[in-house]
N, C-alpha and C positions, 0 to 999 in steps of 0.2 A: 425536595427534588429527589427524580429516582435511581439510586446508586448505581444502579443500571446504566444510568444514562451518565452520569458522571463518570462511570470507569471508560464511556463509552469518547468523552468529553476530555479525558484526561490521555488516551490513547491518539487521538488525532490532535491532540496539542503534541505530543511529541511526535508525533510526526507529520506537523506542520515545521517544529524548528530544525529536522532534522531535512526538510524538504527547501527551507530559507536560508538554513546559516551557507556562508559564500564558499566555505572550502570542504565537503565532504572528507576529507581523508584527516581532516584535521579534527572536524567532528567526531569522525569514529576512532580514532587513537591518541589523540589529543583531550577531548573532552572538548574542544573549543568552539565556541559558536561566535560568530560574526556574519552579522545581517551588511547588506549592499543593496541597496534597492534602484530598481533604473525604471525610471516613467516611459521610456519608448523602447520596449523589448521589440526583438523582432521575431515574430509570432512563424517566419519560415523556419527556423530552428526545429519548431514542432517534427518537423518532415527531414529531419537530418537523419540518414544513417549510413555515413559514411563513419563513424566513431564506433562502431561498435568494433568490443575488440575482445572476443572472448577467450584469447588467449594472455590476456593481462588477469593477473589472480584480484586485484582490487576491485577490473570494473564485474568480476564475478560476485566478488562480495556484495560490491553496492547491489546487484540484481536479482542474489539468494535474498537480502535484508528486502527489495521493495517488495518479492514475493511472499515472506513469509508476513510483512506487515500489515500488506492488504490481506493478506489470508486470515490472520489474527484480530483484522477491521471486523471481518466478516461476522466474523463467530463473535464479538462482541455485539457488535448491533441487531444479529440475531438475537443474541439471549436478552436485547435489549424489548427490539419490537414484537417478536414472534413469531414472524414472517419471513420465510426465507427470501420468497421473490422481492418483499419490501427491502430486506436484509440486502440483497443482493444489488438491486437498483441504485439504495443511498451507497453502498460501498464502492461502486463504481461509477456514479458521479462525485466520488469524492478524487477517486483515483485522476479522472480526468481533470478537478481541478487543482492537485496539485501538480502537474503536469504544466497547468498554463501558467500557475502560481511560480514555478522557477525559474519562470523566464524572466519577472520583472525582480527577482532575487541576483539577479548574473549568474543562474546555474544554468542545467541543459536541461529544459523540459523537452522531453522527446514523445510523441503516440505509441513509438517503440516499449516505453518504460510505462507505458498505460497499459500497453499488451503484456507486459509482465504482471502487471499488478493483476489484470483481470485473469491471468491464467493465477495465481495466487488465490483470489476469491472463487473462482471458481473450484480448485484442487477444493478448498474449506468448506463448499458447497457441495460438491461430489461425495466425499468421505462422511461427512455428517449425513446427507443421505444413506449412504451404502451403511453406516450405524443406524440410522433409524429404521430401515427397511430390515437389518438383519437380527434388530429387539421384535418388531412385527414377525419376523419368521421365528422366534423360541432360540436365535445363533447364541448367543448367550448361555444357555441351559448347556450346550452341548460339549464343554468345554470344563 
């Protein structure tokens, strides 16, 4: 198998568990993971965003981590496929399934927190350009 694709395999396993275990705050300063799984999630959650609270320092953190994780999706499955717009495509239908995936975990999948992600892969898709476009231009040399 191509290690590639296993680092690529090994990145969206943790951020599968960290997108399933039930208590976020306990996962990230606890170490704790605890799965809860519910068979009839209610998919209008998607469309909540009366929660946003971005004067809480936590729910900032959880939303600097889902941005830098898709970002770091990105550039992995880039150097996986080759393809940026391929790169780009699976990283954001990753993002949107784990979004509908925390719903049936008892967490809050929001499109909100999709919108994060995709500004995440995107930022990763921006800047690896603005790098590749300025190795094309000699920016490198000039320095």
């Amino acid at each position: 198998m191509n290690i590639r694709l296993v680092i690529v395999l090994l990145w969206v396993s943790i951020i599968i568990i960290a997108t399933c275990t039930s208590d976020a705050r306990a996962f990230l300063f606890d170490q704790e993971v605890d799965f809860r799984f519910d068979l009839t999630p209610d998919f209008s959650e998607l469309l909540r965003l009366d929660d946003i609270s971005f004067s809480d320092s936590f729910y900032l953190i959880q939303k600097t981590g889902h941005m830098l994780s898709f970002a770091l999706l990105y550039v992995l499955v880039l150097n996986w496929l080759k393809k940026r717009d391929a790169a780009f495509i699976v990283s954001a239908a990753f993002a949107f399934f784990t979004e509908i995936l925390q719903l049936f975990f008892e967490r809050d999948g929001r499109l909100f927190d999709m919108g994060i992600d995709l500004l995440g892969i995107f930022l990763a898709y921006s800047i690896l350009r603005l790098v590749a476009n300025g190795k094309k231009a000699g920016v490198e040399d000039s320095y």
